[in-house]
Backbone as CSV, one residue per row, in Angstrom:
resi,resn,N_x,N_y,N_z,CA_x,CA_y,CA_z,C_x,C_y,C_z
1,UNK,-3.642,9.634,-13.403,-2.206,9.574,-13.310,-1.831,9.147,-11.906
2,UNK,-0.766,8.464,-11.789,-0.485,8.058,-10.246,0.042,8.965,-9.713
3,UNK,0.539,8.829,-8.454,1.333,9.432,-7.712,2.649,9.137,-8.323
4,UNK,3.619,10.485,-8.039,5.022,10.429,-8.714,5.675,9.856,-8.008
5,UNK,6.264,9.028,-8.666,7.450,8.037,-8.176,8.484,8.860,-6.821
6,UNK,8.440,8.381,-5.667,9.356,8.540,-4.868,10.574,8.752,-4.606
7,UNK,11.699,9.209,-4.372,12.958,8.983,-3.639,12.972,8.158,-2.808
8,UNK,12.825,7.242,-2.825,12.588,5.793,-1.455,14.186,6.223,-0.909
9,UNK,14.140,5.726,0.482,15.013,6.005,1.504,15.813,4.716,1.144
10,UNK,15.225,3.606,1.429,15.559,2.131,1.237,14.794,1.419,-0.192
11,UNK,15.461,1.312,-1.188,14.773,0.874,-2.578,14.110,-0.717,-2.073
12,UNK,14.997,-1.569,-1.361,14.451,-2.768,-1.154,14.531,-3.419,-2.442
13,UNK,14.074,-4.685,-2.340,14.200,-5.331,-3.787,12.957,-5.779,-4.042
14,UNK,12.721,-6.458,-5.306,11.537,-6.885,-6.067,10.397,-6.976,-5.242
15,UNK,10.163,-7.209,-3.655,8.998,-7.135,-3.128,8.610,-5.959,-2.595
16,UNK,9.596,-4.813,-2.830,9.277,-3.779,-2.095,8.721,-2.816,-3.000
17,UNK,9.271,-3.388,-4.075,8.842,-2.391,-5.091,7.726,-2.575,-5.608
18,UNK,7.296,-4.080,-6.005,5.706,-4.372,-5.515,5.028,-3.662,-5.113
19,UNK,5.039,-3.037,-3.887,4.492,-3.110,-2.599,3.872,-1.531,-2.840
20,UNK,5.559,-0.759,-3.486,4.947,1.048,-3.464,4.489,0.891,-4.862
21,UNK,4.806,0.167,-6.115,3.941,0.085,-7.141,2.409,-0.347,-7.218
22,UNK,2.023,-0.986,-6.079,0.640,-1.165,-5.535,-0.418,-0.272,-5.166
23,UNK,0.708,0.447,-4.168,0.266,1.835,-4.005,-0.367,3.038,-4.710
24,UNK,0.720,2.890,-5.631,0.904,3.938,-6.944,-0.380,3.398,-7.467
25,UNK,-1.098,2.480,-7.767,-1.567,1.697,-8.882,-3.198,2.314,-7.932
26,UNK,-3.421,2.009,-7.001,-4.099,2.083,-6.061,-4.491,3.340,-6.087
27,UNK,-3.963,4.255,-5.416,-3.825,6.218,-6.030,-4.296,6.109,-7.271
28,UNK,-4.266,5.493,-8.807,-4.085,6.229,-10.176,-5.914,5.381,-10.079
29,UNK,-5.891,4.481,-9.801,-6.961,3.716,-9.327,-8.219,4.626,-9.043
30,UNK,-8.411,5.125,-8.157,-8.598,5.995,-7.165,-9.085,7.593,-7.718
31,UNK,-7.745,7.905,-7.867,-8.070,8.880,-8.571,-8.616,9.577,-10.163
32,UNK,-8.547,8.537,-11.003,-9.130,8.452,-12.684,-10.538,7.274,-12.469
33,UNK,-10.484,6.481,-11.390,-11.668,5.893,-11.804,-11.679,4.631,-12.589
34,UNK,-10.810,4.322,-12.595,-10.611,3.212,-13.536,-10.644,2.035,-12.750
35,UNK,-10.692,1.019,-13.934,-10.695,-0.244,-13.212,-9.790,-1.337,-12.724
36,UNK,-9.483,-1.663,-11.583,-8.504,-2.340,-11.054,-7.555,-2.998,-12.069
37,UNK,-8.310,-3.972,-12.820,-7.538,-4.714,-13.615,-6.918,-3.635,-14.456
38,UNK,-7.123,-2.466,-14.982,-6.650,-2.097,-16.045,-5.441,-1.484,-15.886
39,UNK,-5.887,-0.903,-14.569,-4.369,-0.453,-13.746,-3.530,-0.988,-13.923
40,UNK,-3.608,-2.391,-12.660,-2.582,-3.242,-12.435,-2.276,-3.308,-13.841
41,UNK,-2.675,-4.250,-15.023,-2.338,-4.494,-16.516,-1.793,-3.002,-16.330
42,UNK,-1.740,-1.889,-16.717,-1.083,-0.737,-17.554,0.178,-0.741,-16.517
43,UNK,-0.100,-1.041,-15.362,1.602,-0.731,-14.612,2.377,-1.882,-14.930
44,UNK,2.046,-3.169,-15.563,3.034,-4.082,-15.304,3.484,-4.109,-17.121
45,UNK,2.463,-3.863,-17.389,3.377,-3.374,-19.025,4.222,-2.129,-19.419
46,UNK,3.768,-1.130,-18.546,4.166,0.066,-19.121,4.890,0.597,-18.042
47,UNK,5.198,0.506,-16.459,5.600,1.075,-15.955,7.121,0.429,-14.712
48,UNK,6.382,-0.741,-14.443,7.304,-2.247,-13.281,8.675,-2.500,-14.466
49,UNK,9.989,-1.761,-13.457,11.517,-1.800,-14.022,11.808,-1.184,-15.159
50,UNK,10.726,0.056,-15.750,10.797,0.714,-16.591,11.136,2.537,-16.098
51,UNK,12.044,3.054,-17.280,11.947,4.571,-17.165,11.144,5.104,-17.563
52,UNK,10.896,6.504,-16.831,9.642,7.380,-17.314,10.068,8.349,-16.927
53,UNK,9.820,9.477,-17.881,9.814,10.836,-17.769,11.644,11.184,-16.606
54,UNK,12.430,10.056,-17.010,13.557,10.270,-16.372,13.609,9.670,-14.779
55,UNK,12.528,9.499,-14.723,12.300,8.185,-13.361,12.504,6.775,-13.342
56,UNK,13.413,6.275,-13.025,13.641,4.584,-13.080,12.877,4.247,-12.365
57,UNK,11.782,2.899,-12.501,10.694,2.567,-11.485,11.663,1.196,-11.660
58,UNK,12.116,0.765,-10.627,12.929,-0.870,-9.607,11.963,-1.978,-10.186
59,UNK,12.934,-2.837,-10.695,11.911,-4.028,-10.648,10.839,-4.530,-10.026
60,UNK,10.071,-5.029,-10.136,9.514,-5.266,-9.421,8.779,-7.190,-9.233
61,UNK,8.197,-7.686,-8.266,7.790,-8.946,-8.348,6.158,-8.435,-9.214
62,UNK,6.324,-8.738,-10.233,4.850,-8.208,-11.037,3.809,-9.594,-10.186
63,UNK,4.408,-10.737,-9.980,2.959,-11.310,-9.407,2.491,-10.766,-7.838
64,UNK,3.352,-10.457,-6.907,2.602,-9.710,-5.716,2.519,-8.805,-5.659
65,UNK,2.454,-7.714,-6.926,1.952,-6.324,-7.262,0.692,-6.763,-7.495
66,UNK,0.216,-7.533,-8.827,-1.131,-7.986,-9.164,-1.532,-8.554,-7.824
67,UNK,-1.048,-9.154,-7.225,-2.212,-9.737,-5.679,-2.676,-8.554,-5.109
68,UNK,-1.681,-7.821,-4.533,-1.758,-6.610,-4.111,-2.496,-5.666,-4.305
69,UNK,-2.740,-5.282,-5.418,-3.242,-4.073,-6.025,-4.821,-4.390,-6.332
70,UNK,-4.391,-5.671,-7.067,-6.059,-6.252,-7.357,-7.078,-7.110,-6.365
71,UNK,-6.236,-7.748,-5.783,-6.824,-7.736,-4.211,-7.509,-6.805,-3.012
72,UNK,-6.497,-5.832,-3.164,-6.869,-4.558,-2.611,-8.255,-4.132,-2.968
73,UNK,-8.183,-3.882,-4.301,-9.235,-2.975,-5.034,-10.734,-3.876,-4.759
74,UNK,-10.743,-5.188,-4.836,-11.599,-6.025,-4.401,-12.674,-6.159,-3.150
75,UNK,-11.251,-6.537,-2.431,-11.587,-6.156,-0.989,-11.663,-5.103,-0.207
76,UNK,-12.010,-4.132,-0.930,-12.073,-2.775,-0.375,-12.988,-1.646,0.753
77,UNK,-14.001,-2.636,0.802,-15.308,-2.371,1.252,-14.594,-2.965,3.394
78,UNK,-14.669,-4.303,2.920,-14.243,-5.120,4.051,-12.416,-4.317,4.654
79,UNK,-11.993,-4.332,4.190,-10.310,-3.673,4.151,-10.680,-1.877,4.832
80,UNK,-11.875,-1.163,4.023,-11.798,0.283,4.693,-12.521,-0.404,5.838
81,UNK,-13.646,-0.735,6.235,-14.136,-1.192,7.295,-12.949,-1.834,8.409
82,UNK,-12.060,-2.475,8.045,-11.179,-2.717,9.103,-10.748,-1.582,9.784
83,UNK,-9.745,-0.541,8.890,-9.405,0.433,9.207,-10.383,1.929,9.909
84,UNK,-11.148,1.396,9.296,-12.206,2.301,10.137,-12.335,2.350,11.345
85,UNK,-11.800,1.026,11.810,-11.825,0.415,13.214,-11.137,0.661,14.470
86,UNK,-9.453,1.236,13.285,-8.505,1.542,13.851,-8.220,2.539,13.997
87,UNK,-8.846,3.448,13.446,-9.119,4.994,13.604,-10.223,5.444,14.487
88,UNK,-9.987,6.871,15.497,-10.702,7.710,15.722,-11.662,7.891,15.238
89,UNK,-12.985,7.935,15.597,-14.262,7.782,15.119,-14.550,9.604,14.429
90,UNK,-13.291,10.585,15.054,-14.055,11.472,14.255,-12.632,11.904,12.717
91,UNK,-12.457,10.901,12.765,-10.929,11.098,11.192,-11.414,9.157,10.700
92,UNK,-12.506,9.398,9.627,-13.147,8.363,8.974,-12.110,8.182,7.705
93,UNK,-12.028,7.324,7.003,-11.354,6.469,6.169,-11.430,7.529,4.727
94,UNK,-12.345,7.940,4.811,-12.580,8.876,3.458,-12.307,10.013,3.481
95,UNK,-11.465,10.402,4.704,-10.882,12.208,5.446,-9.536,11.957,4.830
96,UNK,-9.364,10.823,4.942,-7.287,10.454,5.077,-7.080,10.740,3.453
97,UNK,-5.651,11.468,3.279,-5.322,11.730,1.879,-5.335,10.554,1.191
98,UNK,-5.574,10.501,0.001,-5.708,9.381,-1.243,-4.477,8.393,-0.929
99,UNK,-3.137,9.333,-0.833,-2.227,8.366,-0.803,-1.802,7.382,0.713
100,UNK,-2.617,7.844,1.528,-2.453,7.490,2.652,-3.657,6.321,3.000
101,UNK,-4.520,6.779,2.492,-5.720,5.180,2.095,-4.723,4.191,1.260
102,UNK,-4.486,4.768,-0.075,-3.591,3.692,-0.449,-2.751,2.520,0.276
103,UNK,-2.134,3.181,0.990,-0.613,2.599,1.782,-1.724,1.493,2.987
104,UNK,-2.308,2.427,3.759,-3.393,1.624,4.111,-3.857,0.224,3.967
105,UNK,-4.546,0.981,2.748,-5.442,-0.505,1.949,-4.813,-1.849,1.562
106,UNK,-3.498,-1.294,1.078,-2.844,-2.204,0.409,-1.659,-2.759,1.550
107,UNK,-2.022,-2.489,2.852,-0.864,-3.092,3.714,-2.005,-3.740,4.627
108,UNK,-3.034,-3.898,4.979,-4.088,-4.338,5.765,-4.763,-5.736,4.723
109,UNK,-4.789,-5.156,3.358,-4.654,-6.265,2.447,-4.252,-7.852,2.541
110,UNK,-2.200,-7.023,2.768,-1.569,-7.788,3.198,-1.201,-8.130,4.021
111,UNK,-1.889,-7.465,5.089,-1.846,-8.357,6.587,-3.097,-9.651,6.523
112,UNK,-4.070,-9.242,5.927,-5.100,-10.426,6.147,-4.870,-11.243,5.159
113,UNK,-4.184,-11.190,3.873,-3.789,-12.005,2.865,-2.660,-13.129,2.560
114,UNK,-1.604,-12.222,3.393,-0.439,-12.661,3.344,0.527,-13.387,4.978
115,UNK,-0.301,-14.197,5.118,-0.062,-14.365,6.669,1.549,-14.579,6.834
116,UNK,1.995,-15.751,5.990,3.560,-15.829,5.824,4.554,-15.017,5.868
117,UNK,3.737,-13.531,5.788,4.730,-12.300,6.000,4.748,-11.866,7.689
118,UNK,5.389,-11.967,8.095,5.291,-11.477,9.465,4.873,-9.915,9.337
119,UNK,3.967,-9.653,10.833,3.150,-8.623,11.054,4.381,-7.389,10.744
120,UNK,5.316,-7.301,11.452,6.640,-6.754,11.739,7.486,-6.063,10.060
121,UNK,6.821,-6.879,9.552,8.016,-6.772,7.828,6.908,-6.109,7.289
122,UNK,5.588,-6.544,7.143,4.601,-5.466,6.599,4.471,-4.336,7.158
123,UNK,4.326,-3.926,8.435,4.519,-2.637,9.249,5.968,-1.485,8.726
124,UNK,6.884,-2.703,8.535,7.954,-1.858,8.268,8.601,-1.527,6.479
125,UNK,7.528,-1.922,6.232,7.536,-2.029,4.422,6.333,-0.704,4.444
126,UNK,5.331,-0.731,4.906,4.440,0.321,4.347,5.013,1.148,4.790
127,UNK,5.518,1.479,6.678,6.027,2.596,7.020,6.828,3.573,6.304
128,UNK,7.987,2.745,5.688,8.845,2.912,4.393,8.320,3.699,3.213
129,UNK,7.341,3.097,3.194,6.744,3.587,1.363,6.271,4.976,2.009
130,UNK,5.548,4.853,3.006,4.901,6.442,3.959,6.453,7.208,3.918
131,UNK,7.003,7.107,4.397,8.143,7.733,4.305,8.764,8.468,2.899
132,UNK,8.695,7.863,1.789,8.582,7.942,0.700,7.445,9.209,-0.143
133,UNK,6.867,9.295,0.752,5.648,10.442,0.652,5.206,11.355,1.304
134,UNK,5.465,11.161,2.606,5.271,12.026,3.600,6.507,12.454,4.251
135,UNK,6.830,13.780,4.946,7.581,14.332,5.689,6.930,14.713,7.256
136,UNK,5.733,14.092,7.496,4.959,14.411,8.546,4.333,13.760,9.516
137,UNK,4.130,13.426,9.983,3.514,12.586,11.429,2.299,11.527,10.289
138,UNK,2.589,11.379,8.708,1.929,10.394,8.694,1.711,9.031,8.864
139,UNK,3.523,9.055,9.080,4.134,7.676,9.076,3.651,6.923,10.296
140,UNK,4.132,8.217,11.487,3.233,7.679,12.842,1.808,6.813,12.755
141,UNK,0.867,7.630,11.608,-0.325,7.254,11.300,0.207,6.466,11.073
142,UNK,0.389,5.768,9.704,0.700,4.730,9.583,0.821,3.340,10.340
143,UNK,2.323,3.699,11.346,2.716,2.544,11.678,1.610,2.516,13.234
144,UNK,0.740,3.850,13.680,0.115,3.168,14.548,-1.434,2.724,13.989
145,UNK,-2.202,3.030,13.360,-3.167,1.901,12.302,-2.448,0.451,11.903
146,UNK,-1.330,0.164,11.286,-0.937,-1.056,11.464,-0.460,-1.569,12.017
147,UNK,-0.236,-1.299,13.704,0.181,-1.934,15.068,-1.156,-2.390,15.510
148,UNK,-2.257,-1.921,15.315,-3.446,-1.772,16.045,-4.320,-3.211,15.325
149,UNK,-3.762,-3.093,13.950,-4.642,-4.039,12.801,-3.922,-5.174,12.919
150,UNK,-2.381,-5.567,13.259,-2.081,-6.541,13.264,-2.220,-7.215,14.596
151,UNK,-2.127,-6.512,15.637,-2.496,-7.019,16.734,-3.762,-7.686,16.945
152,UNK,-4.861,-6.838,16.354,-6.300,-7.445,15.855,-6.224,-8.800,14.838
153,UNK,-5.901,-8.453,13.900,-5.481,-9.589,13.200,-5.125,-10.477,13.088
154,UNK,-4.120,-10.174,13.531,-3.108,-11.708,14.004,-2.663,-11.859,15.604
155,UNK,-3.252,-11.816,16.290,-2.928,-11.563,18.168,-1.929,-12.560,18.339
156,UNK,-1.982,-13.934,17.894,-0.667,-15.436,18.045,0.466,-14.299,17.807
157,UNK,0.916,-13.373,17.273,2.080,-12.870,16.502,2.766,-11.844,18.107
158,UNK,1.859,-11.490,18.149,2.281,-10.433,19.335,2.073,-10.901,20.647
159,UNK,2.436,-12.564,21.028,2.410,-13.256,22.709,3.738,-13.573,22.892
C-alpha cells in the first residue's frame, strides 16, 4: 500500500502531482515488493486524478510520473550511490525512512534525467512534497542532499 495521500501545502499542477505520485508509487514499490512497472501501471489506472477512500489524488502528467517512477526504480543502484555521497558516512541511504529515500530517489532521478528542469524548481518541488510528509527537520534533509547533488551535478547551474 502506498503512503497516504498528503495535505500538500501547494497542490501545484499536473507536474507536481507527478512528482508526489512518483513518490507514492516508489514507497508502495518499496514497501510490497513489487515491480516497478506494475506500480507505475496500477497508479495511472487506478489512482492519477482519481478518488479514494474520500481522497482526491490531482491530476496528474501520467507521462512524467511513468519517467519518474520507472526510471527511478531502474536506476536505483547508481541514484542510492549518488546520495550516499551526499550524506554523512555514518546515516547510509538504507537508515533514511522509506518515504524519505523515496523523495530522494525520485528527485536525484530528476536532477540527472531531466536537465531542462532547473536545479532550483526540482529542489523546490521535492522540498514541497517533504513538506507534505514531514513536520521535522526532514525537509532541511532534503533540501540540503539536493543542494549538494545539484551542485555536483550540474556545477554550470550554480556560477
Amino acid at each position: 500500500m502506498a503512503a497516504d495521500p498528503p495535505k500538500r501545502r501547494n497542490p501545484g499542477g499536473p507536474r507536481s502531482a507527478a512528482r508526489l505520485a512518483a513518490v507514492q508509487a516508489l514507497y508502495q514499490a518499496e514497501m510490497t515488493g513489487s515491480a516497478g512497472p506494475a506500480v507505475a501501471t496500477e497508479f495511472v489506472r487506478h489512482r492519477l486524478g482519481r478518488e479514494i477512500d474520500g481522497d482526491e489524488y490531482a491530476p496528474a502528467d501520467a507521462a512524467l510520473f511513468r519517467e519518474i517512477a520507472e526510471g527511478t526504480l531502474t536506476g536505483q543502484a547508481a541514484i542510492d550511490q549518488a546520495i550516499t555521497g551526499a550524506l554523512t558516512p555514518d546515516w547510509p541511504v538504507d537508515r533514511l525512512d522509506a518515504v524519505l529515500r523515496a523523495i530522494l530517489r525520485a528527485a536525484t532521478w530528476e536532477l540527472t534525467s531531466h536537465v531542462e528542469v532547473p536545479v532550483r524548481v526540482v529542489i523546490a518541488e521535492y522540498v514541497d512534497i517533504g513538506h507534505a510528509f514531514f513536520e521535522g527537520k526532514e525537509t532541511g534533509l532534503i533540501n540540503g542532499v539536493l543542494d549538494r547533488l545539484g551542485r555536483e551535478l550540474r556545477p554550470a547551474e550554480w556560477t
